[in-house]
C-alpha positions as CSV (number, residue, x, y, z in Angstrom):
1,X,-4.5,-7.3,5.5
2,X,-4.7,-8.4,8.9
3,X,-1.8,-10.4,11.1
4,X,-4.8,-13.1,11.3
5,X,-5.4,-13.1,7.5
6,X,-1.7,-13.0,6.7
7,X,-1.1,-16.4,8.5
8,X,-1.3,-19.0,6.4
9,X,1.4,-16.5,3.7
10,X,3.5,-15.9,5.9
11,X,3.7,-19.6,6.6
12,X,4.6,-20.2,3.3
13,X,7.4,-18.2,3.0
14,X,11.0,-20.1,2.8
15,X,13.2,-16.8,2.8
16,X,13.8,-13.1,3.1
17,X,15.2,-11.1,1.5
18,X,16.3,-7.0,1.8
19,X,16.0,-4.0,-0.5
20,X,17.1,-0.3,0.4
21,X,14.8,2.6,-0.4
22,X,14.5,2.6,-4.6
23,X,15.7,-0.4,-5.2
24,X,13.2,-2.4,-7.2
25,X,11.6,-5.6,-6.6
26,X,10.9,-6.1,-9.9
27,X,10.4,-4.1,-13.1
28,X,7.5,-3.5,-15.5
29,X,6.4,-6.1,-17.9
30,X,9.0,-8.7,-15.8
31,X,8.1,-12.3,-15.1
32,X,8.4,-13.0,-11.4
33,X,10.6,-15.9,-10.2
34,X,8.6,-15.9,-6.9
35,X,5.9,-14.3,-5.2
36,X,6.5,-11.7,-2.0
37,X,5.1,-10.4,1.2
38,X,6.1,-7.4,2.2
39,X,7.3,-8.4,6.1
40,X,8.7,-4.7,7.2
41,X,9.3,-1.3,5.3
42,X,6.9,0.7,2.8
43,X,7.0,0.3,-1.2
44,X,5.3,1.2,-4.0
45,X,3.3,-0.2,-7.1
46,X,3.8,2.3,-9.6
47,X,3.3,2.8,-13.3
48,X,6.0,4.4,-16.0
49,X,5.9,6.0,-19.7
50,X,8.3,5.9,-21.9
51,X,9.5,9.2,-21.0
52,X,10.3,8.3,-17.2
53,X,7.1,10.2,-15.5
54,X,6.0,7.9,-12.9
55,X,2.3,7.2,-11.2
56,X,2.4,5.2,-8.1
57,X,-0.8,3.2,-8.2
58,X,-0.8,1.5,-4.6
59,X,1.2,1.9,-1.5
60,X,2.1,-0.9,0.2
61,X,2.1,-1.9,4.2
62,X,3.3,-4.8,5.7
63,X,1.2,-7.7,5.4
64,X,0.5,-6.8,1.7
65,X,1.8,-9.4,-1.0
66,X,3.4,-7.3,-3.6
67,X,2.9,-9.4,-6.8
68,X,0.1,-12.1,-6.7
69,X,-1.7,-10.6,-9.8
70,X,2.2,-10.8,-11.4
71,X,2.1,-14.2,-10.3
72,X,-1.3,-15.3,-11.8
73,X,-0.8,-13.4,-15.0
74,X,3.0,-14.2,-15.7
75,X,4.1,-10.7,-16.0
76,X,4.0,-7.5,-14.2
77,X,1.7,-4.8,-15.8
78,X,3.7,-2.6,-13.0
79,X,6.9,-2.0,-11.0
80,X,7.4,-2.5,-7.3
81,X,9.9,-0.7,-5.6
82,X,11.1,0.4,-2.0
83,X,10.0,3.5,-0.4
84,X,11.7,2.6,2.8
85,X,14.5,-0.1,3.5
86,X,12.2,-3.0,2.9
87,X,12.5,-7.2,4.3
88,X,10.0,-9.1,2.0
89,X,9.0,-12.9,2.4
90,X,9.7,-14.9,-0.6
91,X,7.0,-17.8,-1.2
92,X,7.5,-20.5,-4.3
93,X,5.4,-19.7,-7.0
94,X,3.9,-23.2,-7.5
95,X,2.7,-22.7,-3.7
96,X,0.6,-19.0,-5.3
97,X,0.0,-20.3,-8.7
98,X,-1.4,-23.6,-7.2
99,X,-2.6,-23.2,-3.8
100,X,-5.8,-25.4,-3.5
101,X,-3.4,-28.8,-4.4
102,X,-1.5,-27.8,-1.7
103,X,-3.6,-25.6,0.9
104,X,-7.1,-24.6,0.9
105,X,-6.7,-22.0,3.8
106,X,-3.5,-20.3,1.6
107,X,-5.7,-20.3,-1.3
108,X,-8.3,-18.8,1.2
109,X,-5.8,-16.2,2.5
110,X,-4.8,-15.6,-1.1
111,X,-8.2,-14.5,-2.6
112,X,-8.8,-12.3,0.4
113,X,-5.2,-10.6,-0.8
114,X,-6.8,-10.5,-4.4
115,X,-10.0,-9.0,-3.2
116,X,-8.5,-6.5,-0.8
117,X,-6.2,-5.0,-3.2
118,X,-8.8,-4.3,-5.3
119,X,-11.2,-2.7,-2.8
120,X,-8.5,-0.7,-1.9
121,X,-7.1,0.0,-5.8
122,X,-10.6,0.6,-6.9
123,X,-10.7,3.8,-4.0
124,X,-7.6,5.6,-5.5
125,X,-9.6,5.7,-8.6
126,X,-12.3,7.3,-7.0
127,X,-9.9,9.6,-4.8
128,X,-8.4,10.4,-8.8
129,X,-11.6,11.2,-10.1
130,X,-13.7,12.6,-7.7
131,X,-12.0,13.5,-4.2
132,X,-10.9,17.0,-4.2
133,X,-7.5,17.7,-3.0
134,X,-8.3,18.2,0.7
135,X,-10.2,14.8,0.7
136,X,-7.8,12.9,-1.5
137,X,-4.6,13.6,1.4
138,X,-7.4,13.2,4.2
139,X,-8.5,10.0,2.8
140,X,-5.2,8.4,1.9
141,X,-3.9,8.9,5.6
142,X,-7.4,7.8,7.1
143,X,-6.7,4.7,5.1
144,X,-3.1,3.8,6.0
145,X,-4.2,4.4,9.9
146,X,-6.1,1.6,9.3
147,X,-4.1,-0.3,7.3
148,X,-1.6,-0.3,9.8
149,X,-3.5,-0.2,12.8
150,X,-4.6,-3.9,11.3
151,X,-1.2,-5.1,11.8
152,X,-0.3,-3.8,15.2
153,X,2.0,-0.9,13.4
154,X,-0.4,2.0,13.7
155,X,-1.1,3.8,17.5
156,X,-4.8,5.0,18.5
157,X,-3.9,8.0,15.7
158,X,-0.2,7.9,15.0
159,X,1.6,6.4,12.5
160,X,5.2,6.0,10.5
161,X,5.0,7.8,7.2
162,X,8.1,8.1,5.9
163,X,7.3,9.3,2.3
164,X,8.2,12.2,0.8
165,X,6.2,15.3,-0.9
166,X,7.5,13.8,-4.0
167,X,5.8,10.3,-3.6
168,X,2.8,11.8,-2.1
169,X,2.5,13.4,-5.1
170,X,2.9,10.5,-7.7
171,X,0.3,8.8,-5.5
172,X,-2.2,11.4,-5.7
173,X,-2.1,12.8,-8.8
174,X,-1.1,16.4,-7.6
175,X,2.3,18.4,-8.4
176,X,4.4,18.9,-5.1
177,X,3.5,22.3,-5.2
178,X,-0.1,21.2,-4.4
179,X,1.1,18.7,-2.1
180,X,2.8,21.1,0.0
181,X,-0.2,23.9,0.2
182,X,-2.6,20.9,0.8
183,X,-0.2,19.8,3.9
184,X,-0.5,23.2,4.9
185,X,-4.7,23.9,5.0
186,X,-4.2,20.2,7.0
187,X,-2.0,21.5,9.4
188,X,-3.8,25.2,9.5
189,X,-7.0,23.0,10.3
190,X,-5.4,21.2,12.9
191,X,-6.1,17.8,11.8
192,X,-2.7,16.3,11.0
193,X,0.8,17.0,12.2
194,X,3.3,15.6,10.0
195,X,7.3,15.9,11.5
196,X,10.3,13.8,10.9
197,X,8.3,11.0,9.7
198,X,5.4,10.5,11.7
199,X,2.2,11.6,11.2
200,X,-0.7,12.2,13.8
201,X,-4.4,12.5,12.9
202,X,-5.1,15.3,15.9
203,X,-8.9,15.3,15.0
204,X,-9.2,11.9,13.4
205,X,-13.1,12.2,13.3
206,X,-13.2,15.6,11.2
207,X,-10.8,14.1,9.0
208,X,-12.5,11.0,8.1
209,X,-15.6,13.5,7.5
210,X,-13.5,15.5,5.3
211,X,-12.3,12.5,3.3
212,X,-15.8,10.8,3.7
213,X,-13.6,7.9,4.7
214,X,-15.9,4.7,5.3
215,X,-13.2,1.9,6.3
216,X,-16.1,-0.7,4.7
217,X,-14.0,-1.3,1.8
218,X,-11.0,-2.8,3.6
219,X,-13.1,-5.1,5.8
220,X,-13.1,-7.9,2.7
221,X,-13.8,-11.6,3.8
């Protein structure tokens, strides 16, 4: 979402508050008491059987609300919790449940947050389904360069990424064994250098046409 977009949310936040890395924002099947913006930091939306295994479904960058669809529904169908030490903004949930009594350009802000989480949601699937493993790590950091660059927190083709191999592989459907010999071919290709938590795209235009990244998707509204 962009810093533009994010305005009239970020307006209608009345506090902050803090979560170190792992701490959860709020658990599966809970009923939020308000709705957040994620203001700084990296966390997750993520999905858990009974049996602990965990699939992350989103990742999520600042500007992103965390919970609307937990909002309008009444209950989270997942769990959000912090990659990164994280400040979210906490908004009333009669100001998201509501937003056209009190502000039609919040409620306009707020459909362009439904509409871009599922342009970008409905992508993962297709990285899932389709995208090799080559194409599923090129298109996932593709994406987050833009994401970020769309908040002023990405350079020309650097970027913070400070996930682990573990995460990257919850995200991406891949065992960290996979992960790490992906990484590898990346790096032997010279199209990414990953250290100490910052990643560089060193030929950003053969790895969008590696991922077949088109950034149409994210360009909602």
């Amino acid at each position: 979402m962009t810093r533009q977009a994010a305005r009239p949310v970020l307006r209608a936040v009345v506090r902050e508050r803090a979560l170190d890395p792992d701490q959860n924002l709020i658990l599966q099947g809970e009923a939020p008491q308000v709705a957040h913006i994620l203001l700084s930091g990296y966390t997750c939306r993520h999905r858990t059987l009974m049996n602990g295994r965990r699939q992350i479904t989103a990742i999520l960058v600042p500007g992103d609300m965390c919970d609307l669809e937990a909002v309008l529904r009444g209950w989270a169908d997942s769990g959000i919790t912090a990659l990164t030490r994280c400040v979210f903004g906490e908004i009333p949930l009669e100001q998201v449940a509501d937003p056209l009594r009190q502000e039609p350009e919040l409620a306009r802000a707020l459909l362009h947050q439904l509409l871009y989480q599922k342009a970008v949601d409905s992508e993962r699937v297709l990285s899932l389904g389709q995208r090799t493993a080559l194409q599923r790590l090129a298109h996932l950091f593709c994406e987050l360069q833009e994401r970020l660059q769309a908040v002023g927190l990405a350079e020309e083709d650097e970027y913070s990424l400070p996930l682990t191999q573990a995460e990257l592989s919850e995200l991406t459907g891949m065992t960290n064994v996979h992960v790490n010999r992906t990484l590898q071919v990346l790096r032997s290709q010279n199209l990414i250098r990953w250290h100490r938590g910052r990643l560089s795209l060193l030929n950003r235009p053969a790895l969008e046409r590696l991922a077949e990244f088109d950034p149409t998707y994210l360009r909602v509204l």
